[in-house]
N, C-alpha and C positions, 0 to 999 in steps of 0.2 A: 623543373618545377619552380614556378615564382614563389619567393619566399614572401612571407605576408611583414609589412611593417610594423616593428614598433614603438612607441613612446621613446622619445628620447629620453624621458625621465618620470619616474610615478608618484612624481610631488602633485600633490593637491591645487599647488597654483598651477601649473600650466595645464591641468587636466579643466580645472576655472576658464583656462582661456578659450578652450574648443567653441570652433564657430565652422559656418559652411564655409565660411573664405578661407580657411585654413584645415584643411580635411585632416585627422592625424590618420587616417588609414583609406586609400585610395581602392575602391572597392572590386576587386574583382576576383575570379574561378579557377583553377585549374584545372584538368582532365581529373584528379584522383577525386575532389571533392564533388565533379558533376558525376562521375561514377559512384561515387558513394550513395547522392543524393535519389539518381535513378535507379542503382538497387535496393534502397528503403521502398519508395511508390513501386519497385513490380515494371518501370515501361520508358520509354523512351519520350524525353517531354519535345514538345513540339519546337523548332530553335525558332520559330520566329514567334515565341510568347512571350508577352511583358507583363504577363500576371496581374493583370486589368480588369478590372469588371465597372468601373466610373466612368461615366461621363460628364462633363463639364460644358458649360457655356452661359449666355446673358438673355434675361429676357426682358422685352420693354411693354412697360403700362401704360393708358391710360387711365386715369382715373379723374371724374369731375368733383365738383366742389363739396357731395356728399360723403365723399369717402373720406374717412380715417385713415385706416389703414388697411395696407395692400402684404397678402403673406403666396410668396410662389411654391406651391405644393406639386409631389409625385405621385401620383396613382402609381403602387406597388404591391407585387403576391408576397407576403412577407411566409414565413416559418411551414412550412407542412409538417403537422407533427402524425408519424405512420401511426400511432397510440389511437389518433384521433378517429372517429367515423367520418366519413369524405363528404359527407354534405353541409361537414363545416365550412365555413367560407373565411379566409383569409387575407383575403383582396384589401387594402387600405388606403386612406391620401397622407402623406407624413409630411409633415413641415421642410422646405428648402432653407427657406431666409425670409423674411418680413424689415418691413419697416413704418412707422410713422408718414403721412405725407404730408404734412406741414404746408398742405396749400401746394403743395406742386401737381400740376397736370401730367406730367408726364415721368417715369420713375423705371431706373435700369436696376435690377437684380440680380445677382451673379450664383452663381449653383453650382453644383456636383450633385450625382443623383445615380441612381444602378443605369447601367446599361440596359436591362433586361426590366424596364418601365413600361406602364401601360398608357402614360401620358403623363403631359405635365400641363399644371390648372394657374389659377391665379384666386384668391380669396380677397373680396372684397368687403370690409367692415363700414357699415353705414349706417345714417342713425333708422335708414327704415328695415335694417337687419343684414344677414350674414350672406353672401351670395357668389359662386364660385362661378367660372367660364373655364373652358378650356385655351390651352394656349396653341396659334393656329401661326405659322411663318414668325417665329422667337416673338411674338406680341398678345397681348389681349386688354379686351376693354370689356366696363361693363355695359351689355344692353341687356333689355329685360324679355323672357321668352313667354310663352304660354304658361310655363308653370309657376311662373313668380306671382310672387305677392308685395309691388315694391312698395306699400307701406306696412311695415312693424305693427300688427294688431289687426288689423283687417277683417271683419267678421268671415262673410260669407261669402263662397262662390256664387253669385248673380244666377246660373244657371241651373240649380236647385230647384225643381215644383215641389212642394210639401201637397204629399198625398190628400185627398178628400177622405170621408169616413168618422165612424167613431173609432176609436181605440181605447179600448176598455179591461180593466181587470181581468181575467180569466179564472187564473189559478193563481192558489196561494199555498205557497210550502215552506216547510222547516228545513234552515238551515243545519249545516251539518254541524256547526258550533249548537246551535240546540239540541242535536240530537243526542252529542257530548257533552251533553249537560258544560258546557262550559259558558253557554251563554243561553240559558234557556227560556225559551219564548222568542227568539228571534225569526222575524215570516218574509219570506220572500215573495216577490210580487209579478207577473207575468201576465203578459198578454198571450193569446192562444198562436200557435205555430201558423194559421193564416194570415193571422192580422201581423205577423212583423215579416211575413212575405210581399204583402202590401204594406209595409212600413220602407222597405229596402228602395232608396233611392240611387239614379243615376245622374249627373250633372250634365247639360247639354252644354257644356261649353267643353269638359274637360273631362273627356268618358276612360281616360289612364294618364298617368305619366307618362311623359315624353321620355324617350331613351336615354337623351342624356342625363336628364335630373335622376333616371335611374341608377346609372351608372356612379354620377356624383353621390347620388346621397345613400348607395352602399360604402363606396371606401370613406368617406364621412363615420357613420355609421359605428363601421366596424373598424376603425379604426380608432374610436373611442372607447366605445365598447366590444375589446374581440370576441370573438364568438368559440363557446368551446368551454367543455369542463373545466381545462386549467387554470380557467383566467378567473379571478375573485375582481367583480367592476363594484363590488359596493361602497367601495372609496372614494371613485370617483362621484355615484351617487348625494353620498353623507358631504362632498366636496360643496355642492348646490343647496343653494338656499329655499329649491324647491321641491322637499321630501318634507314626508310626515305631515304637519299641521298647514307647512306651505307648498305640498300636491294638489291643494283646491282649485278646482278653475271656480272661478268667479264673473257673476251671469250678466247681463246688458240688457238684457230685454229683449233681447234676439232670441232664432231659437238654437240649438246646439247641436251641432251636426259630427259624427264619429266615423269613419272612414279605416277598419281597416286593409293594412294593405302590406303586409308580412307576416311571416310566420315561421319557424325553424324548431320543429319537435321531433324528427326521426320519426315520422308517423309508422312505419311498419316496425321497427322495433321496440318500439313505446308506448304503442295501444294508440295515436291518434292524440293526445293528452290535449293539443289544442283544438283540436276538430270536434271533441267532447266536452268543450268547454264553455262557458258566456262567459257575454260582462255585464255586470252591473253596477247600477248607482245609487247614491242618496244624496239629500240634501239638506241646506237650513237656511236661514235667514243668517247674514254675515255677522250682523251686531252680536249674535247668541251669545258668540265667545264659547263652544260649552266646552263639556271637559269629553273625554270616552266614552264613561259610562253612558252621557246619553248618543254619543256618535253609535256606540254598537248597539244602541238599542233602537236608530231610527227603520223606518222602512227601507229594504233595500229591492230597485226595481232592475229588470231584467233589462237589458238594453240593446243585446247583439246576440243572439245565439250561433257563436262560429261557425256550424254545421250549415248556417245558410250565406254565407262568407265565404267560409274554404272549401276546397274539395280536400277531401280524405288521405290524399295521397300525396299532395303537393307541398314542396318543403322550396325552403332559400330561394324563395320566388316576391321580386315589389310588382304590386301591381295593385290597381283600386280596384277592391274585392264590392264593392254595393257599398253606399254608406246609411247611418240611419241616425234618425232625428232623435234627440231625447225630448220624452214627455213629461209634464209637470202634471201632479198629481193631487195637487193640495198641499196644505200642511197638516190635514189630519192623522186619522191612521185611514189608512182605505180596504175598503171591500172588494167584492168580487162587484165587478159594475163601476164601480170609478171610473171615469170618464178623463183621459190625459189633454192637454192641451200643449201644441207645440212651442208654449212660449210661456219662459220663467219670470216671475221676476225680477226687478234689476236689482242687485246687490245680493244675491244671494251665492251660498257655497257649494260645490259638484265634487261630493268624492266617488272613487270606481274603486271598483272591486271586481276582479277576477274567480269567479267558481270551478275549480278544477272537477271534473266529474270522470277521467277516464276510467273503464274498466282496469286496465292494467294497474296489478299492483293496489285495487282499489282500496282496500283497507290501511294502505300507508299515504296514498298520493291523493285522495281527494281533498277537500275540502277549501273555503274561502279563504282567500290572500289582499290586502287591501293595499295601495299606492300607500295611504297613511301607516307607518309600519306601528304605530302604537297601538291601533287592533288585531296586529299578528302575535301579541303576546301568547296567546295559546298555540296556534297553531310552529311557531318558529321551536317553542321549547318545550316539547311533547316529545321527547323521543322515539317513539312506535312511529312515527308520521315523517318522511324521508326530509320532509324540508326542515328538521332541526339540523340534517347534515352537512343541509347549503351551507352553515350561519355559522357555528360553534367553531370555538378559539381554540387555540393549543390545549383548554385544560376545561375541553368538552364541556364548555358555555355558551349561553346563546343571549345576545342582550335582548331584552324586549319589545325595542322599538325599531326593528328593525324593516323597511318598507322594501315597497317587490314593484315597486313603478320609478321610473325617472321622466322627468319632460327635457324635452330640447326642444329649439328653433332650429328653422333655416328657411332661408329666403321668405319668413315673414309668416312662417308656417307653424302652429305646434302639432310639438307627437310626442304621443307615450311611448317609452318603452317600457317591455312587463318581464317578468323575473316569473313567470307562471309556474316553472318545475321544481327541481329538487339542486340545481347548479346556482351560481350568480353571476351570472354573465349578460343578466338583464337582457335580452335581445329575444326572446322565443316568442314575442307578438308584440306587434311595433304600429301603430294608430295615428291617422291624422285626427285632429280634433277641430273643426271651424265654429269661431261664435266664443262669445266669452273675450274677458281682460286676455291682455298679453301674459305667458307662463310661460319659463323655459327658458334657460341660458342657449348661447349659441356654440357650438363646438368648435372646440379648441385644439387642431390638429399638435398632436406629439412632432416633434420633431424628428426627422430621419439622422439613425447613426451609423456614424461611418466607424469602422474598427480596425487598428493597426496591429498584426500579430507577428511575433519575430520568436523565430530561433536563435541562441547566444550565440552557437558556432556551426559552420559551413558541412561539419560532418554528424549532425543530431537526429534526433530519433523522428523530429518533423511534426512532433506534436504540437505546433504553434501555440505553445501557450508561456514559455520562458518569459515574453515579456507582452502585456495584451494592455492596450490604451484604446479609450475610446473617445472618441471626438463628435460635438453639435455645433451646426451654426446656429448660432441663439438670435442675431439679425444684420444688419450689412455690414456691420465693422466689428462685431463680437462672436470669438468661438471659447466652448469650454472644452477642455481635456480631464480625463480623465483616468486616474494609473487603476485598472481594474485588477492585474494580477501577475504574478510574479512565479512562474516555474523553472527557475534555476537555482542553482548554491552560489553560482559565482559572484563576484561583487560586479554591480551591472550600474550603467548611469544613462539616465535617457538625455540624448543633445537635443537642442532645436524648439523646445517648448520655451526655456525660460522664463516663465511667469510664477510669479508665488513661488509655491512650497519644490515647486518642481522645476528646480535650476541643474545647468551642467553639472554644479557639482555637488550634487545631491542622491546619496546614494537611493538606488530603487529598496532594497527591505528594509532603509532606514527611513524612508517615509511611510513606512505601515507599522513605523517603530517594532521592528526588528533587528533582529542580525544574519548574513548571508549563509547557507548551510539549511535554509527553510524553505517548504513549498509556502506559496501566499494564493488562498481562493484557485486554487488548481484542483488539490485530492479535499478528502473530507475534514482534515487539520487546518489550523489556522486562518480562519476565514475574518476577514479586514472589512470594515468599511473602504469603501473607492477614495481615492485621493481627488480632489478636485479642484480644476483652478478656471477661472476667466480670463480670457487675452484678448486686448484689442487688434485688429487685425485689418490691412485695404478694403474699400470696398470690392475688389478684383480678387481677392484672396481664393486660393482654390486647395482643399485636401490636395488633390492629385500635384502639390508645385514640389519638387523633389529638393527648392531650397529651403520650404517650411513644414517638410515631413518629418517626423520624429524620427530621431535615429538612436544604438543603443550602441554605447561602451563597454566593452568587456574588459576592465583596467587586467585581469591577469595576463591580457596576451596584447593588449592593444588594440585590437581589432573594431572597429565600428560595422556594423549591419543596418544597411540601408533600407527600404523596399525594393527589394526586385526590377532587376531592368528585363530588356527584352532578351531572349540568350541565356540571361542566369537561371540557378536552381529556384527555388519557392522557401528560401529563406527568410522572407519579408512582405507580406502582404496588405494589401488593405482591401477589408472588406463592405461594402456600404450598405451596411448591416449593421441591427443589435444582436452580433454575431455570439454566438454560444458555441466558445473554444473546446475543443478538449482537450478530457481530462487528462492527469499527468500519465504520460508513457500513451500514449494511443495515439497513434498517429494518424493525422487529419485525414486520409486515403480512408482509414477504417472508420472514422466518427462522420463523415458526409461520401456515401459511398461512389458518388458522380465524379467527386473531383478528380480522379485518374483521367474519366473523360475529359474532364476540361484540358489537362496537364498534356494530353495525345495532341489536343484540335484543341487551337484557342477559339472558335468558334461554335464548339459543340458543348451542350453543360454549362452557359455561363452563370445561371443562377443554382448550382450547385450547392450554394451555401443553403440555402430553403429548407433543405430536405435533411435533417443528421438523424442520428442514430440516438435516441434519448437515452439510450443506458452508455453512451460512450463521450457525451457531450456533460460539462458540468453546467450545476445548479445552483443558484444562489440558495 
């Protein structure tokens, strides 16, 4: 048996000195501790695995004199949570690297990215908007396709007929805010179910999206906004300057045309909530300025009713559903016979309003929800009405302004998204809007994280969570680390980062300001803010370099733990992931249950991490 090295001495200064050129503990196995390791996992791991799931490489731009800046993104299946109903959608594009282009035409990028990718894009920032390509022989440029819109604000698609006809009042009905007495006398306005069948337009230029812009502007999408009970997006929302008061589109004297073209409500287990639902609008003269009281008391007019949109049964599907023009009605109050006209005029404000009407549930889950969240006061803080559940804090409140729309751009386009249910994940009906001022930030892909998990010593229990960092490239020459957690007693020291607060000789529970003999963010005790620092770094810089991977000191025995080479046990890995370790004592075999797979056949299982066991994996 090779005896393991150690510390010629456990003074504080030369544990200071540790660097890669000078290794204190040369890393390698013996038969007892590879036996050990494959009786923990149950199996025989494969000898030719290097416990790998990155890949690395460069990719080159160009970009002409419009661009800003250039960000290289991964289309990625991130997390399957089994909790979840499966026609969640989890597909995303997450940040590689970016840079400024300061006038340069041509721009190399360098990455790290899962193996187990669905592609890799390029984002291009221009002043005439946000606009992504895929990346095809390590290059991309941008040229413009059918679905773009290369200038920023652009009314109308050219290929729009606006119907012939009158389009007139029909029906008029009570809101269900009047009916609750909470706003009473408020009327709703509708045209008759034939005339918005002849309302429903097709554009002869551009009768769907193109495959790829579908493809792009889901992991866009949802990887801004995840899709799924667990996620709370109204942060990112209240983040935009364009909620509540500034949700109005704002008119030109065009006419305004609404397109949509998603939808995600579980219709067979939900009653259909969006296929029972419309949208509508109001309006004002911009100067008004007014306050609530008279927003919730203008006319609110019908404008889409889903059911002639969607089919009934169709879930996490983009595609242009029929679009329809909004009509201008006056500014009086109107009757039955009003006469709409497809063209507003300029300078006036378009708020929407979504009407939930499904059967299911209906005495909790009906009622109007507005983009403006300052007329959801009633319905958000009703408790009987499922959507006070969305919203309420730790101590079962709900603030009153809280709205159920977001806008965004892309490539020169706006869209809503609508927060129509009882969740806030904003995404369950997603709308293009043409005509009108520019509205809408551009999205801003999160960055991909990469995650280093280590066990302290070569014969442990394998629950990678002793020592868990986590790493972003923030852009060509900046990455941040990150000490997220600590599942050991032993006194432990990370090499190899030295930036900031997190030097060689910097003990790991003494940067969460503790002392050793503690779990840190492992079990339900002691849970820490993340330690965090910024390093400059090449621009060639790659997680996977094994001279700038973090490495972890165990000063009681000497011993340093690397990542994992080819041959060794799964004592160090990295995963390129915002990996969710488990919890203390559960070994990683039982918290992602693939991974044996992977550990048999380095080729089978590689994105193993995707799928854990939520009651075996920790939570912030």
């Amino acid at each position: 048996m090779k005896k393991i090295a150690l510390f010629a001495t456990a003074s504080m200064l030369l544990l200071a000195s540790c660097s890669k050129e000078n290794d204190i503990f040369n890393l390698t196995q013996d038969e007892t501790n590879k036996a050990h390791a494959e009786k923990v996992f149950g199996i025989t791991f494969d000898p030719n695995h290097d416990w790998n799931t990155t890949t690395s490489g460069e990719v080159t731009i160009q970009a002409d004199a419009s661009v800003k800046k250039v960000q290289l993104l991964v289309y990625v299946c991130e997390i399957t949570d089994p909790s979840t109903p499966s026609y969640v959608t989890r597909n995303a594009m997450k940040l590689l690297n970016e840079t400024e282009t300061n006038g340069q035409s041509t721009i190399k990028l360098y990455y790290d990215a899962p193996q187990d990718n669905l592609g890799l894009y390029v984002a291009f920032s221009t002043d005439h908007g946000y606009f992504v390509r895929k990346v095809k022989n390590n290059s991309a440029s941008l040229e413009s396709t059918g679905n773009s819109r290369m200038t920023r604000g652009e009314t109308l698609d050219t290929g729009y007929t606006l119907p012939d006809g009158d389009f007139t009042i029909a029906n008029i009905i009570s809101s269900y805010a009047s009916e609750r007495t909470w706003n009473t006398g408020e009327k709703l306005y509708e045209l008759s179910d034939e005339a918005y069948g002849n309302l429903k337009l097709t554009s002869a230029t551009e009768t769907d999206y193109s495959d790829e812009f579908k493809e792009i502007f889901r992991g866009l999408v949802f990887s801004y906004f995840p899709n799924g009970r667990d996620y709370n997006n109204l942060p990112k929302v209240k983040e935009s300057e364009y909620y509540n008061e500034g949700a109005y589109l704002t008119t030109t004297g065009e006419p305004i045309i609404v397109t949509p073209m998603y939808k995600c409500d579980h219709p067979q287990e939900y009653g259909a909530e969006v296929y029972n639902s419309d949208l509508y609008y109001y309006y004002y003269p911009a100067k008004l300025n007014p306050d609530t009281t008279y927003l919730k008391n203008l006319p609110k007019y019908k404008a889409i009713p889903f059911n002639q949109s969607f089919t009934e049964t169709e879930d996490d599907y983009i595609s242009k559903h029929g679009s329809f023009a909004l009509l201008y009605y006056g500014d009086g109050t109107p009757q039955v016979g009003t006469k709409g006209s497809f063209y507003f005029p300029e300078n006036y404000k378009i708020g929407f309003m979504v009407r939930a009407k499904t059967t299911y549930e209906s005495g909790k889950k009906q009622g109007e929800v507005y983009a403006d969240g300052r007329l959801n006061n009633w319905i958000n803080k009703v408790k009987k009405y499922n959507f006070f559940s969305s919203f309420k804090d730790a101590n079962n409140n709900v603030e009153d302004d809280i709205p159920r729309a977001a806008w965004f751009t892309y490539e020169g386009r706006k869209f809503m998204c609508w927060e129509s249910g009882t969740d806030a994940d904003f995404n369950d009906i997603i709308m293009e809007v043409q005509g009108g001022k520019p509205i809408g930030d551009d999205i801003d892909p999160d960055p991909e994280v990469f995650t280093y998990c280590f066990e302290d010593t070569y014969v442990g229990d394998y629950d990678m969570n002793d020592v868990v960092i986590k790493a972003v490239r923030k852009d060509k020459t900046t990455v941040k680390y990150s000490l997220v957690a600590c599942g050991a007693y032993k006194e432990l020291y990370i090499l190899n980062i030295n930036c900031g607060v997190i030097t060689d000789a910097a003990e790991v529970h003494s940067l969460f300001g503790m002392e050793p003999n503690h779990f840190i963010n492992t079990d339900g005790s002691n849970k820490r803010p993340y330690i965090t620092v910024t390093k400059t770094v090449p621009e060639t810089f790659s997680f996977r370099d094994p001279a700038t991977m973090p490495q972890i000191l165990d000063k009681s025995t000497g011993n340093i733990i690397k990542v994992s080479k080819k041959g060794e046990s799964p004592f160090g890995i990295m995963i390129p992931d915002d990996f969710r370790y488990p919890i203390e004592k559960i070994c990683i075999k039982d918290a992602y249950t693939r991974f044996n797979e992977w550990g048999q056949n380095a080729v089978l299982s590689t994105d193993w991490y995707t799928e854990p066991d939520e009651s075996k994996v920790y939570k912030k």
